[in-house]
N, C-alpha and C positions, 0 to 999 in steps of 0.2 A: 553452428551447432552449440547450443548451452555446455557448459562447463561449470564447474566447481565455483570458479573465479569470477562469474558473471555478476554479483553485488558486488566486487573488490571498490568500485567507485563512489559505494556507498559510506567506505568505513568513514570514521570520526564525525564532526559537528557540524550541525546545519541549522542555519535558521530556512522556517520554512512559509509561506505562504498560502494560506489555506481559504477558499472557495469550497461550498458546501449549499445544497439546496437547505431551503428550511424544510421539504417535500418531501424524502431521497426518492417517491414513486409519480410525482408529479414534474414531469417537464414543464411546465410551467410557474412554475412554485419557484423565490425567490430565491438570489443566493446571499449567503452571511460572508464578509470577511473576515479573518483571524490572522493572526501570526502564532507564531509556534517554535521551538528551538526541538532537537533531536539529537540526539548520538548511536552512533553505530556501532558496535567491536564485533570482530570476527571469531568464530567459534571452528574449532578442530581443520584446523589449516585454511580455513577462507569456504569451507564447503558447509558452512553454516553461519550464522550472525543472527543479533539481536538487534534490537532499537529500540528506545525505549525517547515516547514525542510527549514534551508539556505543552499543556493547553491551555494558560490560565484563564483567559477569555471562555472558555468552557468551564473551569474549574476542575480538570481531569488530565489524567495522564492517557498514553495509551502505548503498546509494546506489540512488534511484529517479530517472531521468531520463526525464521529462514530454516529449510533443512534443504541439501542435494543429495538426490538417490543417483550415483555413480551408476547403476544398474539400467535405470529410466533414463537416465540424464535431464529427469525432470526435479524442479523446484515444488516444493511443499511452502506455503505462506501461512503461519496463524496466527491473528487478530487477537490482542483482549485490550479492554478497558477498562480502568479504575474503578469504574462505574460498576462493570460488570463482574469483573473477578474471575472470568472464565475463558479459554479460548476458546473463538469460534472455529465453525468445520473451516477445514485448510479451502485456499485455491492452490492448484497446480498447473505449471506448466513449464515453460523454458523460455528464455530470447532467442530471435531469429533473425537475422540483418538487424541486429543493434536496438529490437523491440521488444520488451517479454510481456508475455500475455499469459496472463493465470485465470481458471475459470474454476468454480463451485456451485454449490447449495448451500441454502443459508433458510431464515427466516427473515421478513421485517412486518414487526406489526400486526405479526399474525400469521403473514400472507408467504406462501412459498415463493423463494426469488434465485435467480440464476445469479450469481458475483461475477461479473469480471473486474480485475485489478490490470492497469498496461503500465508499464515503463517503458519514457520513449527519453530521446537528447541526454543521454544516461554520459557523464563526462566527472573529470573530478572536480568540477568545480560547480555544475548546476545537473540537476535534472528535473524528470517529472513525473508524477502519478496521478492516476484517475482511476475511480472507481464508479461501476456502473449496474448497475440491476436492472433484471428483466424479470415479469412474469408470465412472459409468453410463449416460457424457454428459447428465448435467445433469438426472435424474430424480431423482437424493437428491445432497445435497451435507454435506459436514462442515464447520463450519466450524472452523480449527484455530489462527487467530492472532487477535487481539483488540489493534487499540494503542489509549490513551485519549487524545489529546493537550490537553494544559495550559499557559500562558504560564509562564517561570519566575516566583518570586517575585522582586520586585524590593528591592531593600536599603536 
């Protein structure tokens, strides 16, 4: 069952490994490498956080702000970019054997898209995220971002 604590393995520094379609609605459409560094800190006892990932290979920042409704015991996720200046509609949802899967609405391009966000091999010292869109409400999905996360090395 999701809890409060379920980002705790995300808190402080990571460099991160980013796969990205140049597509995000085309399976087919190529993917870009990047690297990326991140930081996490915890907000109001662990049952919120921030992050905030540079991109320089993009030229852009980008920041995810976490909330847990203790009520739902679901997680609230929202997106902005430097680019954009605004956060997008949350995904929600919770981990479950060690997976969290959050889903929403969104737009891209125009086009109505279903988000899903997973984290999976969630540890303190790597994990992973994938994000994927669908516009078929959720009967095929693409998945179009890939980050690997790793501790830096230490000196």
């Amino acid at each position: 069952m999701s809890s409060a604590h379920d980002f705790d393995f995300l808190h402080g520094d990571w460099e991160v490994r980013n796969r990205r379609r140049a597509d995000f609605l085309d399976p087919r459409s190529g993917w870009e490498e990047f690297s990326g560094t991140t930081r996490c800190r915890p907000l109001f006892g662990g049952a919120a956080n921030v992050d905030e990932i540079d991109m320089p290979r993009l030229g852009s920042q980008g920041m995810t702000l976490r909330l847990f409704d203790p009520e739902s015991r679901r997680w609230s996720l929202y997106w902005s970019s430097s680019r954009t200046g605004r956060l997008d509609p949350p995904v929600t949802g919770r981990f479950e054997g060690g997976r969290g899967e959050f889903l929403g609405e969104d737009t891209h391009d125009g086009r109505d898209v279903r988000v899903r966000f997973v984290w999976s091999g969630c540890r303190d010292t790597a994990a992973r995220w994938e994000q994927a869109f669908s516009v078929d409400d959720g009967e095929t999905w693409v998945t179009n971002w890939i980050m690997e996360f790793g501790r830096p090395a230490t000196s």
